[in-house]
MOPAC internal coordinates of N, CA, C and O (Angstrom, degrees):
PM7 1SCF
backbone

  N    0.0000 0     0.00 0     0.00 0    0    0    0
  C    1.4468 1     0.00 0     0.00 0    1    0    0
  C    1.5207 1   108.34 1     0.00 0    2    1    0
  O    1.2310 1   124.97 1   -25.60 1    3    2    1
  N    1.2834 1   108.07 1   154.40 1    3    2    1
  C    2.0336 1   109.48 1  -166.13 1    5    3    2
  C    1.7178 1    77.89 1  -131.18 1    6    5    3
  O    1.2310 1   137.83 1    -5.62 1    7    6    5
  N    1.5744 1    83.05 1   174.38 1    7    6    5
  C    1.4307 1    90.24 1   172.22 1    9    7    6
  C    1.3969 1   105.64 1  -162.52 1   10    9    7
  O    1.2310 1   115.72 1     1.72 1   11   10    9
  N    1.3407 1   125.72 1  -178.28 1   11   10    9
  C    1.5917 1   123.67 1  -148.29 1   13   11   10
  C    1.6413 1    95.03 1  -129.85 1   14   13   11
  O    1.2310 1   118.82 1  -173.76 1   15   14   13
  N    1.6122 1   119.86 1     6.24 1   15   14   13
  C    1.5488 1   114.89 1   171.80 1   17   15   14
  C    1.2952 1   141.50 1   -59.08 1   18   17   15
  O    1.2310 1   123.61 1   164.50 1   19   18   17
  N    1.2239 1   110.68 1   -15.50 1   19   18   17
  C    1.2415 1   108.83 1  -168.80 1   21   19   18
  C    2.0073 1    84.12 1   -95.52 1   22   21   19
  O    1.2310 1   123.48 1   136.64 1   23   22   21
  N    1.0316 1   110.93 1   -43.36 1   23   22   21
  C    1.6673 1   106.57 1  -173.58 1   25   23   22
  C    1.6988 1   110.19 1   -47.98 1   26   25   23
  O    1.2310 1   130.47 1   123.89 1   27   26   25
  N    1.3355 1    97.42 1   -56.11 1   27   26   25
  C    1.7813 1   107.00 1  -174.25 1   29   27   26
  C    1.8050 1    97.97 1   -63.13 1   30   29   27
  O    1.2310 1   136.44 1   127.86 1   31   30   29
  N    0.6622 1    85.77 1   -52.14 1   31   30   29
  C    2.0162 1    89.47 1   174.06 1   33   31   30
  C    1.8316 1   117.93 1   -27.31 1   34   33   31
  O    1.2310 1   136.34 1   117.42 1   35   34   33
  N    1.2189 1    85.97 1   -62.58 1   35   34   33
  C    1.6098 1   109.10 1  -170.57 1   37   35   34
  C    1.5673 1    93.03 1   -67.63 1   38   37   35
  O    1.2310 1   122.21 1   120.87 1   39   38   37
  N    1.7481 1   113.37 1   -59.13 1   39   38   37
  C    1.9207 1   113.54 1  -171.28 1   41   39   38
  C    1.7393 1    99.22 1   -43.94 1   42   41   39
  O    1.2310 1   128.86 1   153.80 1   43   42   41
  N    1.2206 1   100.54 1   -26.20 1   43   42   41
  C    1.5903 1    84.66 1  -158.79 1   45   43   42
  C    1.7880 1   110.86 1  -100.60 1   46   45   43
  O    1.2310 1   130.85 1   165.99 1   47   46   45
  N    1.5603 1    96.67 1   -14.01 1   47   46   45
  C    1.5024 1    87.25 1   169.58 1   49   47   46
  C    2.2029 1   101.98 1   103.27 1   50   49   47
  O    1.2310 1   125.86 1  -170.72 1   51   50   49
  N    1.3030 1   106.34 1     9.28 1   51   50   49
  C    1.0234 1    87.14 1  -167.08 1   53   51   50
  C    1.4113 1   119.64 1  -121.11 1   54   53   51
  O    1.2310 1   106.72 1   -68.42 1   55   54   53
  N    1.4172 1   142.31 1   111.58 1   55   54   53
  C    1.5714 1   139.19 1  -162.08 1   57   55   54
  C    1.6783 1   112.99 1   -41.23 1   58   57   55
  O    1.2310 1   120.96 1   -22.37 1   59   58   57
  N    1.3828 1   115.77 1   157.63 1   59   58   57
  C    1.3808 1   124.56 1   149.47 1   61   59   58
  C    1.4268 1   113.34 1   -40.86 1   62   61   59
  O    1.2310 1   114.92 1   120.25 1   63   62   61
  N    1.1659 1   127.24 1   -59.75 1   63   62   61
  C    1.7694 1   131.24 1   175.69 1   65   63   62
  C    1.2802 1   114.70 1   -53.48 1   66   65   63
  O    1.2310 1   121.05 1   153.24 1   67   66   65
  N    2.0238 1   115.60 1   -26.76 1   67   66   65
  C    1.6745 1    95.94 1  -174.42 1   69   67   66
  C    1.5696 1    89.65 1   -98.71 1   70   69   67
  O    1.2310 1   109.68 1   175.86 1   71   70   69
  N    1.2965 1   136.97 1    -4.14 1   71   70   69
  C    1.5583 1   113.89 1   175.65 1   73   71   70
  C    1.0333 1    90.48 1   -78.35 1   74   73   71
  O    1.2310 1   111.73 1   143.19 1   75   74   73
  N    1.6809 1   133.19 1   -36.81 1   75   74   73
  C    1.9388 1   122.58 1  -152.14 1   77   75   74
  C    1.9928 1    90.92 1   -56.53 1   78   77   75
  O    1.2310 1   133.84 1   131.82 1   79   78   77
  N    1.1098 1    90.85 1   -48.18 1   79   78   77
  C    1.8582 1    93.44 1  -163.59 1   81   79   78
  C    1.1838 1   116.53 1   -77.84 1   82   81   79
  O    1.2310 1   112.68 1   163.47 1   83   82   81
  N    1.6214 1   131.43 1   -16.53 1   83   82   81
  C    1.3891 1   142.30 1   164.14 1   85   83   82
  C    1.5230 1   103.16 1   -53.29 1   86   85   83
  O    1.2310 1   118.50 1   123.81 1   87   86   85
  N    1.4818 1   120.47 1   -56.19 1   87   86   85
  C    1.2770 1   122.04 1  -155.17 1   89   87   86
  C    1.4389 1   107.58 1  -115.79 1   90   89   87
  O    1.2310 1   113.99 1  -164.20 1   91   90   89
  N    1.3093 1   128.98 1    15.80 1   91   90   89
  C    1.3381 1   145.50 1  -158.85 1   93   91   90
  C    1.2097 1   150.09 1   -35.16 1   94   93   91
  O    1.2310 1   140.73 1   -69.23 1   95   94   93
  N    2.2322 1    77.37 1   110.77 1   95   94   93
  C    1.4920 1   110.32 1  -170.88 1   97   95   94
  C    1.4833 1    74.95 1  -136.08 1   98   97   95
  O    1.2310 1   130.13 1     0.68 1   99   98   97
  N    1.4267 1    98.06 1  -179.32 1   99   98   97
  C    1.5624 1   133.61 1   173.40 1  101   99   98
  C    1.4624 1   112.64 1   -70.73 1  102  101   99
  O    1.2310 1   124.61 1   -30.57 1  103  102  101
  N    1.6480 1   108.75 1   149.43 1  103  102  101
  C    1.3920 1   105.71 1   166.93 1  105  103  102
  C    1.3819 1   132.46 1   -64.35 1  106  105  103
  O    1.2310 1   128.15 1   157.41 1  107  106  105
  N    1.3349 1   101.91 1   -22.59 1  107  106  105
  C    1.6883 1   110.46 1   161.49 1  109  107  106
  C    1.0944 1   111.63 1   -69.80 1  110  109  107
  O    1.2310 1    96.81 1   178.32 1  111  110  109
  N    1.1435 1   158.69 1    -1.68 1  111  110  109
  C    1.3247 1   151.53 1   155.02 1  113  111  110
  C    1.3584 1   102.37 1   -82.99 1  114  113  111
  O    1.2310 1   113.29 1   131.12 1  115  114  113
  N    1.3373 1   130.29 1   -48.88 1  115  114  113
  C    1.3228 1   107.77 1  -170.78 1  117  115  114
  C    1.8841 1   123.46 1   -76.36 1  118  117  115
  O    1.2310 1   125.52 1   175.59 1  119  118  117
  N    1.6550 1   106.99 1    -4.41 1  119  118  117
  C    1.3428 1   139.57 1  -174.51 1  121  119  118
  C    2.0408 1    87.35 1   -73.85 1  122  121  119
  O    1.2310 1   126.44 1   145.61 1  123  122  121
  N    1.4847 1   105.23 1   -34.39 1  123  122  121
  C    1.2363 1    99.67 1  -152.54 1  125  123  122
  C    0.9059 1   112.47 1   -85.93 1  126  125  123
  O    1.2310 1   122.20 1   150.76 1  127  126  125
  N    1.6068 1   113.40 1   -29.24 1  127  126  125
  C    1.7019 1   138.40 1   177.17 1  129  127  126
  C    1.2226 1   117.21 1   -57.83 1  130  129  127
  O    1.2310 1   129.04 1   137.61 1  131  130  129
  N    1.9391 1   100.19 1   -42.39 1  131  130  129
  C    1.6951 1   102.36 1  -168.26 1  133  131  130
  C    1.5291 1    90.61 1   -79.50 1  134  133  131
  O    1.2310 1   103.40 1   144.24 1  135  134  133
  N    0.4256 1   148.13 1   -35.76 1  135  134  133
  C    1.7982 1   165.48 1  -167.78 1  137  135  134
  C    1.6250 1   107.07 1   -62.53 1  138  137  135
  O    1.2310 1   124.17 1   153.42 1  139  138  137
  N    0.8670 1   109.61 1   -26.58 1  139  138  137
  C    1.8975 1   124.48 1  -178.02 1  141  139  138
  C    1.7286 1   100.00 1    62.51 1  142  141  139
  O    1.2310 1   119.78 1  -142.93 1  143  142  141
  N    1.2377 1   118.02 1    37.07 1  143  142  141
  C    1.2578 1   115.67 1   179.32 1  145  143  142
  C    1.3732 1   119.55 1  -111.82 1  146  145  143
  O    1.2310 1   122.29 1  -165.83 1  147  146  145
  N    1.4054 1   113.21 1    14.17 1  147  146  145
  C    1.4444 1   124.00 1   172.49 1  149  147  146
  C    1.5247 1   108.04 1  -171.88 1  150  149  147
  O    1.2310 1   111.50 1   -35.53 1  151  150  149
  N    1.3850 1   133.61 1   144.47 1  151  150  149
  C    1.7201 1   135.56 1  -158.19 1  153  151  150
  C    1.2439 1    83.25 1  -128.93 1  154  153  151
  O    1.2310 1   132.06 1   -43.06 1  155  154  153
  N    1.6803 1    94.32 1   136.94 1  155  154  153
  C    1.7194 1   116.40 1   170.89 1  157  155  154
  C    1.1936 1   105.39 1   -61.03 1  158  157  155
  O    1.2310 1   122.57 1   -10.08 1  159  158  157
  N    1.1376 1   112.69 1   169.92 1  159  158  157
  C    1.6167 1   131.05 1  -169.75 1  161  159  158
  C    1.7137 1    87.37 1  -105.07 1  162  161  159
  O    1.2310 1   115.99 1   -19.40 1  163  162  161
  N    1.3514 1   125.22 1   160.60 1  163  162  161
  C    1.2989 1   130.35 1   157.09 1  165  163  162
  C    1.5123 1   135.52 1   -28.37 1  166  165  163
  O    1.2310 1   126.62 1   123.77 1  167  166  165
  N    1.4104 1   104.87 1   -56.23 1  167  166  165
  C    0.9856 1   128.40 1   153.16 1  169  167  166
  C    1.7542 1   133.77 1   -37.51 1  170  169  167
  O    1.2310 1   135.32 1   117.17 1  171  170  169
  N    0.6685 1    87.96 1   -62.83 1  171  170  169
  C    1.9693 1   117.87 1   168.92 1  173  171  170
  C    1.3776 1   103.15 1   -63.03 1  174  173  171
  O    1.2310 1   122.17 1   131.85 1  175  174  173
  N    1.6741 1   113.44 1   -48.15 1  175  174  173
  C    1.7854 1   107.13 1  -165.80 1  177  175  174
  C    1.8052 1    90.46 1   -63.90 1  178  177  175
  O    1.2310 1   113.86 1   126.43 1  179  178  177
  N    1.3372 1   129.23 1   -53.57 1  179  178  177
  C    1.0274 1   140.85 1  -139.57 1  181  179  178
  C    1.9038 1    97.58 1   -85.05 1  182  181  179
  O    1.2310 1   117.43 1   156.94 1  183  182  181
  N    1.6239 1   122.49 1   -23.06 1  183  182  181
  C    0.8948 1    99.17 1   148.11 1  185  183  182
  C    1.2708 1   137.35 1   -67.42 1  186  185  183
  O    1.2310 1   116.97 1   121.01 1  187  186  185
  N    1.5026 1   123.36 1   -58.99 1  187  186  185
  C    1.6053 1   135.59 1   175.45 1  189  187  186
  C    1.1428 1    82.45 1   -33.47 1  190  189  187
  O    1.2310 1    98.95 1   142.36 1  191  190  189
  N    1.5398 1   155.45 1   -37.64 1  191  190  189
  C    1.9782 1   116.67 1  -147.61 1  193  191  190
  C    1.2195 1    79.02 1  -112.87 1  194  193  191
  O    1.2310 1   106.81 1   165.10 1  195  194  193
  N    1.3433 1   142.16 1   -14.90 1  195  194  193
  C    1.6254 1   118.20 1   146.68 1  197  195  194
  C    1.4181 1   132.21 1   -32.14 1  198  197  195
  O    1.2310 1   125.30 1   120.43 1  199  198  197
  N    0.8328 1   107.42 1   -59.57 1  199  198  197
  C    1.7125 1   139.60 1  -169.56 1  201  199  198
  C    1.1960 1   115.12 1   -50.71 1  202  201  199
  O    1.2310 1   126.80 1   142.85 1  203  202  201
  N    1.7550 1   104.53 1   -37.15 1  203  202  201
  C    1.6691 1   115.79 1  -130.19 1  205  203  202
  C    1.7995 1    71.68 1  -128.70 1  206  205  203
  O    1.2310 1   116.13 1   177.46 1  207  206  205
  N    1.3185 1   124.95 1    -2.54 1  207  206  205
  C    2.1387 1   142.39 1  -169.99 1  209  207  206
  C    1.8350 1    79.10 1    28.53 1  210  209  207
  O    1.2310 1   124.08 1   -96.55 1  211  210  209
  N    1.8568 1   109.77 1    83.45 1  211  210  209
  C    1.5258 1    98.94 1   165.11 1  213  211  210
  C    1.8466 1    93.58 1  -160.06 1  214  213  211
  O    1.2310 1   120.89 1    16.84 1  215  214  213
  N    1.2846 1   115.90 1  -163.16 1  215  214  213
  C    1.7150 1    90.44 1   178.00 1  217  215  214
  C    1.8881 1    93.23 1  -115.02 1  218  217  215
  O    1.2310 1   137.56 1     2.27 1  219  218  217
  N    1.4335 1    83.58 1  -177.73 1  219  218  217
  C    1.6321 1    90.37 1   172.21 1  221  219  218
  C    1.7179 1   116.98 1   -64.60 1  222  221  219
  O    1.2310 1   123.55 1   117.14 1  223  222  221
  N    1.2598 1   110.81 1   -62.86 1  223  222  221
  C    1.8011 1   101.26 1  -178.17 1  225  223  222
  C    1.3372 1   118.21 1   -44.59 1  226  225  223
  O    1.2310 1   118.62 1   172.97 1  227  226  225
  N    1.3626 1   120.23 1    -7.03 1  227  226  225
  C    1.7821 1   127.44 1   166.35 1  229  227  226
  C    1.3081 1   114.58 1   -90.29 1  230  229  227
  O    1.2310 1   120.12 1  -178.36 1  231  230  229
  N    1.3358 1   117.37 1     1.64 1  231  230  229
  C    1.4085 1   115.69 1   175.50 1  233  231  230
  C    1.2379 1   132.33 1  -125.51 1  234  233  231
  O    1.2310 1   132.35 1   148.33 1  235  234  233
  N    1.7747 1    93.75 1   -31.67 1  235  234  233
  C    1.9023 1   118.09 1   161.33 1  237  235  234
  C    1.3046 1   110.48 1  -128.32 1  238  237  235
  O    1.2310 1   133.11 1   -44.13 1  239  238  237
  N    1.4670 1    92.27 1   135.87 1  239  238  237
  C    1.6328 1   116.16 1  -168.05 1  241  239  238
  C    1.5600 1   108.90 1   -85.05 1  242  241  239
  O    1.2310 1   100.79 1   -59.91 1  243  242  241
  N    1.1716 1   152.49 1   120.09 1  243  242  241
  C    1.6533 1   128.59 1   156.22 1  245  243  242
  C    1.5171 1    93.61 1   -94.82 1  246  245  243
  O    1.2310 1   136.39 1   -40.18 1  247  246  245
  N    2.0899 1    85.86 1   139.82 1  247  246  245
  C    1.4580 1    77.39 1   156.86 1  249  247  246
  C    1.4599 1    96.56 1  -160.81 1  250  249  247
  O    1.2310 1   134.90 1   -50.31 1  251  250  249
  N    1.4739 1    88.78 1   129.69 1  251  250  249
  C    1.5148 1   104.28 1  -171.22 1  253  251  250
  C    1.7785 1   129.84 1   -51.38 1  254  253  251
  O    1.2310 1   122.11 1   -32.89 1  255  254  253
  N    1.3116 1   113.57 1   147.11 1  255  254  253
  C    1.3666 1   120.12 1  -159.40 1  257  255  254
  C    1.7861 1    91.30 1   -82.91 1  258  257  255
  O    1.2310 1   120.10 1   180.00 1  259  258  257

């Protein structure tokens, strides 16, 4: 799964540290997300597309193996 955070991040002007604390987890988690080295939990997807007022399939991609 990919995801579109680090892009919407930057459009909007806003650090790794203010999503970690917007949606609250650590900046290493969100290091990890943009990184595709760890997938939000449900929970988590549905915050970030809070955050970002957009839905999840605009932010995480599946794409099948």
């Amino acid at each position: 799964m990919t995801n579109k955070i680090k892009e919407l991040r930057k459009e909007c002007g806003v650090t790794q540290e203010d999503l970690a604390v917007a949606v609250g987890v650590t900046r290493q988690t969100i290091i990890s997300l943009e990184n595709g080295k760890y997938t939000a939990s449900l929970q988590l997807a549905f915050k970030i597309a809070k955050h970002f007022n957009t839905t999840i399939e605009e932010i995480f991609i599946f794409e099948e193996e």
